[in-house]
FIKEKE-212929 format. One record per residue: residue number from 1; residue in one letter; x, y, z of N, C-alpha, C, O in turn. Coordinates in steps of 0.001 Angstrom, whole numbers, plus 500000, padded with zeros to 6 digits. Example, Ala and Ser with C-alpha at 12.3 -4.5 7.8 and 13.67 -1.06 7.14 Angstrom:
2
1	A	513190	494310	507800	512300	495500	507800	513200	496700	507800	514236	496681	508465
2	S	512850	497750	507080	513670	498940	507140	512900	500030	507870	513409	501138	508039
This chain:
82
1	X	879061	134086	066193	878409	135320	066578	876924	135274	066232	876076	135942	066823
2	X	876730	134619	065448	875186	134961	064645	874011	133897	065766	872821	134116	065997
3	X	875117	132450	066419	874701	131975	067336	874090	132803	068800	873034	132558	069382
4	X	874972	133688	069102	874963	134472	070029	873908	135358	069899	873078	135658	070758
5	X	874034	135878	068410	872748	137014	068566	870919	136478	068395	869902	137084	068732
6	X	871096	135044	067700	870140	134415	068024	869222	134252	069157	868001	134240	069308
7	X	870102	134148	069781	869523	134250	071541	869603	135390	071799	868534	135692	072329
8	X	870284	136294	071742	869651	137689	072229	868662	138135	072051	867950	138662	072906
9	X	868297	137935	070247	867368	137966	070010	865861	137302	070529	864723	137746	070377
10	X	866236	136332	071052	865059	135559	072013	864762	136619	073173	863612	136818	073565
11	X	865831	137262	073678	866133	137431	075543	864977	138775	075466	864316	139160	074501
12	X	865022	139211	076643	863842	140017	077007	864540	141534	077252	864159	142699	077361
13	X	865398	141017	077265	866898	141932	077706	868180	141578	077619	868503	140452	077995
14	X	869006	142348	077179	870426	141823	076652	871370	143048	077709	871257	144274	077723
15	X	872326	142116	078559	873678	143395	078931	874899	142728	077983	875247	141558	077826
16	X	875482	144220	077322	876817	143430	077157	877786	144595	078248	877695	145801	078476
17	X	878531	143699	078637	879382	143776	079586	880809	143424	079569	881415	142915	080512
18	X	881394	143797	078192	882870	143389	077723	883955	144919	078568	885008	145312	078066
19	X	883432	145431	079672	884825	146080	079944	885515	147194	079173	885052	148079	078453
20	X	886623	146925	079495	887815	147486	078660	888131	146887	077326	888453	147498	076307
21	X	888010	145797	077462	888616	144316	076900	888357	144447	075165	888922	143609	074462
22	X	887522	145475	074526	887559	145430	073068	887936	146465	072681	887586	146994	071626
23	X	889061	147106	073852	890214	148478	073256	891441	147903	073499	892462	148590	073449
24	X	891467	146692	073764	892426	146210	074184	892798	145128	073374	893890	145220	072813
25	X	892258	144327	073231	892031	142825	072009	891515	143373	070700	890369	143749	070456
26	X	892580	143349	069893	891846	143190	068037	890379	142284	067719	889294	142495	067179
27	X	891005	141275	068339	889868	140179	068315	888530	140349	068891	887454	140067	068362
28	X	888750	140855	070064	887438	140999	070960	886426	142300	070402	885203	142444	070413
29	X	887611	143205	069889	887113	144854	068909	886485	144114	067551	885630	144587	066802
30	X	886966	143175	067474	886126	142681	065530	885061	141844	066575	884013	142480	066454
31	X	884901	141126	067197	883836	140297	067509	882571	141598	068569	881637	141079	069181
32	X	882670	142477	068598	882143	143137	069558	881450	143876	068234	880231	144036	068177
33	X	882233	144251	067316	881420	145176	065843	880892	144506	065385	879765	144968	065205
34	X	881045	142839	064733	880052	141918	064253	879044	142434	064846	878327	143191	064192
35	X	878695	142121	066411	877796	142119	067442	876959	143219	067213	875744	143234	067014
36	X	877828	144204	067273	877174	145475	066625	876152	145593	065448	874987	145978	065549
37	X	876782	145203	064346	876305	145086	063412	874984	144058	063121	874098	144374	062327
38	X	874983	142972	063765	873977	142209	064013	872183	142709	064723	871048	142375	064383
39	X	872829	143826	066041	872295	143968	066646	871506	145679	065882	870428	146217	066136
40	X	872343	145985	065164	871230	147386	064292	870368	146660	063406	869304	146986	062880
41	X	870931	145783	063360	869450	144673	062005	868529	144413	062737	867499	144185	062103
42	X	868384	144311	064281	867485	144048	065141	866603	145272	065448	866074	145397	066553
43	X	866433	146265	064362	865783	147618	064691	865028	147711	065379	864951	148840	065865
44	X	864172	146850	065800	862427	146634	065976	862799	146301	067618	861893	146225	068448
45	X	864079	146131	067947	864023	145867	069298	865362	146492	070028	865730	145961	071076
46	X	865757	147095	069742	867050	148395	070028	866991	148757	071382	867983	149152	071995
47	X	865415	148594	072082	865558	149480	073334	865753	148394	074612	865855	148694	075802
48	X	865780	146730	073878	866411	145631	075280	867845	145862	075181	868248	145710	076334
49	X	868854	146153	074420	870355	146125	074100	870757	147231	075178	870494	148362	074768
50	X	871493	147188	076819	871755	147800	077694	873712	147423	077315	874111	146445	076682
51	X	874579	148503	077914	876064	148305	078261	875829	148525	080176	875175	149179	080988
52	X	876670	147676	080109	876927	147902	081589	878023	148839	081603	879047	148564	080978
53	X	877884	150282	082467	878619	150856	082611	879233	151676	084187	878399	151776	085088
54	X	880197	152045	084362	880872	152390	085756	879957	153690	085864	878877	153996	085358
55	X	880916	154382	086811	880389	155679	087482	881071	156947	086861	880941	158119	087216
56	X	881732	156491	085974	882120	156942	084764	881787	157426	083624	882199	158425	083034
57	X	880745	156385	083254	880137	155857	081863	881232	155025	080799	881080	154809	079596
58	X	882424	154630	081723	882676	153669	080769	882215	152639	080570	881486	152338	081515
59	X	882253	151591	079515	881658	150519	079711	882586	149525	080706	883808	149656	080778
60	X	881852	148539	081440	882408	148117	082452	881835	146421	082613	880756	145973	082223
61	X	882998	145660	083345	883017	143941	083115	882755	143916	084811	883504	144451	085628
62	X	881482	143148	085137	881120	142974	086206	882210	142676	087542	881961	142939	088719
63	X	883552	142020	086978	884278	141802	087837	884969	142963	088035	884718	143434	089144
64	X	885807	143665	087337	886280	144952	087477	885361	145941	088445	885846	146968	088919
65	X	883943	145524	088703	883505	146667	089580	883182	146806	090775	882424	147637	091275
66	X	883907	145780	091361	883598	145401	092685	882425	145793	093443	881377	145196	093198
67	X	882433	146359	093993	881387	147625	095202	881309	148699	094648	880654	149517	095293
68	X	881854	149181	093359	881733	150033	092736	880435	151067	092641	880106	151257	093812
69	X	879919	151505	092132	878579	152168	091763	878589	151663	090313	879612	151406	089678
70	X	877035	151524	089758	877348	150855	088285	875518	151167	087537	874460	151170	088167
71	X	875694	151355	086305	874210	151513	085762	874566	150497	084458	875598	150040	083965
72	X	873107	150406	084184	872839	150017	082486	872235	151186	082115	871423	151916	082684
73	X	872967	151241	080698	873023	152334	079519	872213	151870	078063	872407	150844	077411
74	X	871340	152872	077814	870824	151920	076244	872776	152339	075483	873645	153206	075572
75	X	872451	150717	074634	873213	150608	073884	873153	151580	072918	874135	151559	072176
76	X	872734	152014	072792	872949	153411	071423	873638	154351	071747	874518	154882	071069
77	X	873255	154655	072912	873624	156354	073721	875653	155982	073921	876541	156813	073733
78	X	875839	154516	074334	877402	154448	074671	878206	154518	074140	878246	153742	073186
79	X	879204	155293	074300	880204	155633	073101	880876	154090	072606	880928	153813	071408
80	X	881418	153056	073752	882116	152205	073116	881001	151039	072508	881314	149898	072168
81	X	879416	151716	072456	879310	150315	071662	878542	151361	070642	878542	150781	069556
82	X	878098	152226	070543	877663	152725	069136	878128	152426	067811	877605	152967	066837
């Protein structure tokens, strides 16, 4: 994980785009809060961290949305990644 946020930390912009998939997986719910947690230490740059989300506002996995309608959300404001 710390690999991962390394490079985010590089990126100019970050989507995370995990879906459903970390209410669903234990595993994917602990690796998604690491992420979390990594990414509030990144204070100084809070406003590149976007969720991809439906027409909903759930968060949403690019394949699940076919033709859908779809936005990016600051990561703070989304319930499943706050």
């Amino acid at each position: 994980m710390e690999q991962l946020f390394a490079v985010a930390h590089e990126a100019h912009e970050v989507i995370i785009a995990t879906g459903s998939l970390t209410t669903k997986s234990q595993v994917a719910e602990e690796r998604l809060d690491k992420l979390k947690q990594l990414i509030k230490s990144d204070d100084d740059n809070l406003e590149k961290y976007h969720v991809l989300v439906n027409e909903e506002n759930n968060a949403a996995h690019p394949l699940s949305l076919r033709n859908s309608p779809w936005k990016l959300q600051p990561w703070i404001t989304n319930k499943v990644v706050k």
